[in-house]
N, C-alpha and C positions, 0 to 999 in steps of 0.2 A: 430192338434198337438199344443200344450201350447209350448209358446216358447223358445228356447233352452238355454238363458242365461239371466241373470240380469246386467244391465248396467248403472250404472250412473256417469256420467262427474263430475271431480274435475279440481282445479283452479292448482293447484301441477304440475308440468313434472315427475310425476311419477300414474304407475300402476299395481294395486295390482290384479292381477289373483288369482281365486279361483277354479280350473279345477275337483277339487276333493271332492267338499263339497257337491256335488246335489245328491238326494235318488230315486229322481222320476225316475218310470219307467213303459212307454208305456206297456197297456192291452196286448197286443199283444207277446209285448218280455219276460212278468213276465210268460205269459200261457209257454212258453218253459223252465222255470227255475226251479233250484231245490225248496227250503225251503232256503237253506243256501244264494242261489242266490236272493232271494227277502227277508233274512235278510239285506243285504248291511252291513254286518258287518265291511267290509274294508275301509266304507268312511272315510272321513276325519272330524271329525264330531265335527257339534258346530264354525268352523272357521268364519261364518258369525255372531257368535255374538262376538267371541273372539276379532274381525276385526272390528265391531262394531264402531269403532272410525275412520277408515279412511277417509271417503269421508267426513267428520266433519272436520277432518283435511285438505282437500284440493286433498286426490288423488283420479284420476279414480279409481272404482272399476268394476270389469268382475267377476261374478260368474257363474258357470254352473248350471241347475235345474236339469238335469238328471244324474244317477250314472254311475260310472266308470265301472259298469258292462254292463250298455248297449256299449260304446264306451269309451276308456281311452283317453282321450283329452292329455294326458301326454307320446302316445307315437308315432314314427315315425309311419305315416300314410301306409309306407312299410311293415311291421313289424319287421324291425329291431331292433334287443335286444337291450335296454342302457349298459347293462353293460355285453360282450360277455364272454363267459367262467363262468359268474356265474349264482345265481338264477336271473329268469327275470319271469315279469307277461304281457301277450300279451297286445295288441289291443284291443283285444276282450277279455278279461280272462277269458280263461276255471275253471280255481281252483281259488279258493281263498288263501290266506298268509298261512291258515294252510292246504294248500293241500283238502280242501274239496271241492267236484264237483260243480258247480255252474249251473250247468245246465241238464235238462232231456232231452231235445233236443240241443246238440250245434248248432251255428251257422256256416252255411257252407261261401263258399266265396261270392256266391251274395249277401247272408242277411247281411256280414258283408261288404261289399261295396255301400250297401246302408245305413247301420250305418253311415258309414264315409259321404256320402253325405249328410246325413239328419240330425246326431249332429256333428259331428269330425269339418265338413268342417265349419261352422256356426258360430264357437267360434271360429276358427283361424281368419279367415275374418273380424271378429268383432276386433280382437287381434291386426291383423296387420294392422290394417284401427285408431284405437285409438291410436298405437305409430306412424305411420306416421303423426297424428294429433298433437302429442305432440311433435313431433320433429320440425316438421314446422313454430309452434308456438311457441318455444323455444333454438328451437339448438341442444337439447339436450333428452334424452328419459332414464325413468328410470323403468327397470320391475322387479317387484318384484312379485316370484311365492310363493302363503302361501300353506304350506302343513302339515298334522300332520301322525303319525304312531305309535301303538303299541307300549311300550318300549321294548317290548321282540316279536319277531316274529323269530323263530327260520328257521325259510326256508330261511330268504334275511340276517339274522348274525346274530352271535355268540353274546353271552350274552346280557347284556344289552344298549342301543341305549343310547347316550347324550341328554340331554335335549336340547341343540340348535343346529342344524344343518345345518348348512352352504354350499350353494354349488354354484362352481361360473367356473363349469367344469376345474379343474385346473389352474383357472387365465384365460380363453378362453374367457369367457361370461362378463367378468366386470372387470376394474380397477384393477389387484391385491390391489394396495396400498385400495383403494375404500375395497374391500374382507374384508383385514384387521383388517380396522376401524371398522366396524360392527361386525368381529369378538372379538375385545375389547370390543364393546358394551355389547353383548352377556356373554360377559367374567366377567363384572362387575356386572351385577345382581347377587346378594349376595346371593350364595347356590345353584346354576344351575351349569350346565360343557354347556360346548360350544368345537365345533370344526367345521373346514373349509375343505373343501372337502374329509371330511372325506368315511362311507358309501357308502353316499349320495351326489353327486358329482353337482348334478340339471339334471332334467329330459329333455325329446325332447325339448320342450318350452324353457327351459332355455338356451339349445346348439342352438335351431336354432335359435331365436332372439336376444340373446345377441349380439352386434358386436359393442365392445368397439373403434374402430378403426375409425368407423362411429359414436361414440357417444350414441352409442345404448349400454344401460350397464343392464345387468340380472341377477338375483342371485336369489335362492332358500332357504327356509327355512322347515327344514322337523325339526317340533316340537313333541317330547314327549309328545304322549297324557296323561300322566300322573301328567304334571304338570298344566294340568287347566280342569280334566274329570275325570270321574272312566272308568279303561279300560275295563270294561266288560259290559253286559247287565244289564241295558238299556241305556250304553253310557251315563250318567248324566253331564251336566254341573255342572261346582265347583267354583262359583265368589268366595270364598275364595281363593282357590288355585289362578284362573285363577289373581288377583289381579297382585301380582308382575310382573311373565311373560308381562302382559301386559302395564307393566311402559318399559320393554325390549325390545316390541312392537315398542311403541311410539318413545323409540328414536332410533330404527333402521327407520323407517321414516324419522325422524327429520336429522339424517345421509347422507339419501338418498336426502333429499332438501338441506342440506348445500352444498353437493358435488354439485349439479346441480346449486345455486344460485352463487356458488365460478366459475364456467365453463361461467355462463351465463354473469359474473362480467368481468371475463379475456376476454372474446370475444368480448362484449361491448368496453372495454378498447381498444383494437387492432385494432379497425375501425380508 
């Protein structure tokens, strides 16, 4: 088995998760899937070049190699829904965002218990072993989960999606004030819309590791694939498009190290 994630160390207190960007999918699990299900039409796609500048810049980066269809890195490992009472896509996703079957054989609960042992578990482990490393080393730990979506997907909401999307579980996961700032960030790129726990409020990852209180700060960006892709087949990267966005990138990074060198500054001082 090729292995489950890509990792490479930056000098930053921050880390950039990519849980949704990986296509790959085991001989084995593609033979039980539909056509729709080994399209992977729902990844997140192109995030690793859009991203392209982080670990340049200084922060860890964590990607996954294999798709959200074999195992959702993004959600409680129980299968509790993120968001109760509305649309929600499993663990395991049987349908895809437009309700097509993803599978000719689903998986029952052993195959998907050893899903989880075999990718799920792998990348949280990795997850939680790199902010323990950076808090150790710093004080401080900053994660930031990159995510992209459809601008229209009519099963998870109504009309059309914002271009930045912000989520930091109602102030749960990060700094409100911290939220804020990035959400000005986002606000100030010239001809995008931005909102903060809007939709999309941040997935398992972003609720179970954020814990502001310990200095462990998480927030969620679920980007409009429409401003740096075309959203249909063949999913095309757009360096024209993707230009700006990616200046909004940069300094929600740049956001993310002031806060931590301004915490790391105060704490220094306090000794």
């Amino acid at each position: 088995m090729a292995e489950v994630f890509a990792y490479r160390a930056g000098a930053l207190p921050i880390l950039l998760s990519i849980p949704h960007g990986g296509r790959a999918i085991p001989a084995d699990i593609a033979a039980a899937m539909s056509d729709a299900g080994r399209a992977v039409a729902d990844t997140d796609w192109h995030l690793d070049r859009l991203w392209d500048f982080a670990n340049l810049r200084g922060c860890h980066v964590l990607e996954a190699r294999y798709s959200r269809h074999v195992v959702d890195l993004n959600r409680d490992p129980d299968g509790k829904p993120l968001y109760p009472g509305a649309e929600n896509t499993e663990l395991v996703p049987l349908t895809g965002f437009g309700r097509e079957p993803l599978w000719r054989i689903p998986p029952d609960a052993t195959e998907i218990e050893r899903r989880k042992r075999l990718y799920w578990r792998p990348y949280h482990d990795q997850l939680v072993a790199v902010l323990a490393a950076i808090k150790a080393a710093h004080g401080i730990a900053m994660l930031f989960e990159a995510h992209s979506i459809r601008g229209r997907v009519p099963r998870l909401f109504e009309g059309e999606l914002p271009d930045f999307n912000l989520g930091s579980a109602d102030g749960r996961s990060c700094d409100p004030a911290l939220a804020q700032r990035m959400l000005n960030v986002c606000r100030a790129v010239p001809g995008y819309s931005a909102v903060l726990d809007g939709r999309f409020k941040g997935g398992y990852i972003t609720r179970r590791y954020g814990r502001p209180a310990e200095h462990v700060h998480a927030v969620q960006l679920e980007l409009a694939q429409r401003v740096y892709m075309e959203e249909a087949p063949p999913w095309t990267y757009s360096p024209r498009k993707a230009d700006l966005p990616r200046h909004g990138l940069m300094a929600l990074i740049d956001t993310l190290a002031d806060y931590a060198r301004a915490f790391m500054y105060s704490a220094s001082a306090a000794r």
